[in-house]
C-alpha positions in Angstrom: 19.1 -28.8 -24.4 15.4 -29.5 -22.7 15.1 -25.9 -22.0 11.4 -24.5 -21.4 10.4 -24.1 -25.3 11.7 -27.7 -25.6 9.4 -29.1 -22.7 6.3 -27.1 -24.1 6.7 -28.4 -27.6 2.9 -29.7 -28.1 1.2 -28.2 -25.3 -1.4 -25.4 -24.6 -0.5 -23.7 -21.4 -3.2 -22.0 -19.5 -2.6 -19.9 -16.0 -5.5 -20.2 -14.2 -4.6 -17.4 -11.9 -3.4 -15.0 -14.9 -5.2 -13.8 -18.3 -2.2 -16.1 -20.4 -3.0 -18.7 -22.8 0.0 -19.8 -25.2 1.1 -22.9 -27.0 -1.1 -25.5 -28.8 -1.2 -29.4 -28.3 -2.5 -31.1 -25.4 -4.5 -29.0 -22.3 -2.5 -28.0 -19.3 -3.7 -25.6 -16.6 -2.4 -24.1 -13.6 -1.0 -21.3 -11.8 1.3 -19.2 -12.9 4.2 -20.0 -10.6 3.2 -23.6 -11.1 3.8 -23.8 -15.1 6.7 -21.5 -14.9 8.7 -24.1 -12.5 7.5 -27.1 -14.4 8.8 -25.5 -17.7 12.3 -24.8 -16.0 12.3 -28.3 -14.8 11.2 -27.6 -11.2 9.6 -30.0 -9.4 5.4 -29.1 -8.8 3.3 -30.9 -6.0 0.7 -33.4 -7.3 -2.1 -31.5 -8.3 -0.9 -28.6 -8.9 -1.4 -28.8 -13.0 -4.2 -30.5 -14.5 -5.3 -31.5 -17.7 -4.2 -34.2 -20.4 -0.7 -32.6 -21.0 0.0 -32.2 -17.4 2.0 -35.5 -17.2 4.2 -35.2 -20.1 5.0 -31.6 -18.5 6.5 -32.8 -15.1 6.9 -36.4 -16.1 
């Protein structure tokens, strides 16, 4: 139903502001707060995650 597991299917999450790693797949950093609203569907301000999966997250 495109929940969060769904929208990190083939990506490695990293918190850059937080000891949390999880996932495999493509690279995508950010904070926190940032990868937790892109993987509930929330919008994220350019920038804000980096790395090749970071399109595919809030694309």
């Amino acid at each position: 139903m495109g929940g969060g597991r769904e929208r990190a299917a083939g990506l490695r999450l990293t918190a850059t502001d937080a000891d949390l790693t999880v996932g495999d797949g493509e690279h995508v950093r950010g904070s926190a707060v940032a990868l937790l609203l892109a993987l509930s569907g929330r919008p994220v301000r350019p920038g804000e995650l980096t790395g090749p999966g970071a399109q595919s997250l809030t694309g």
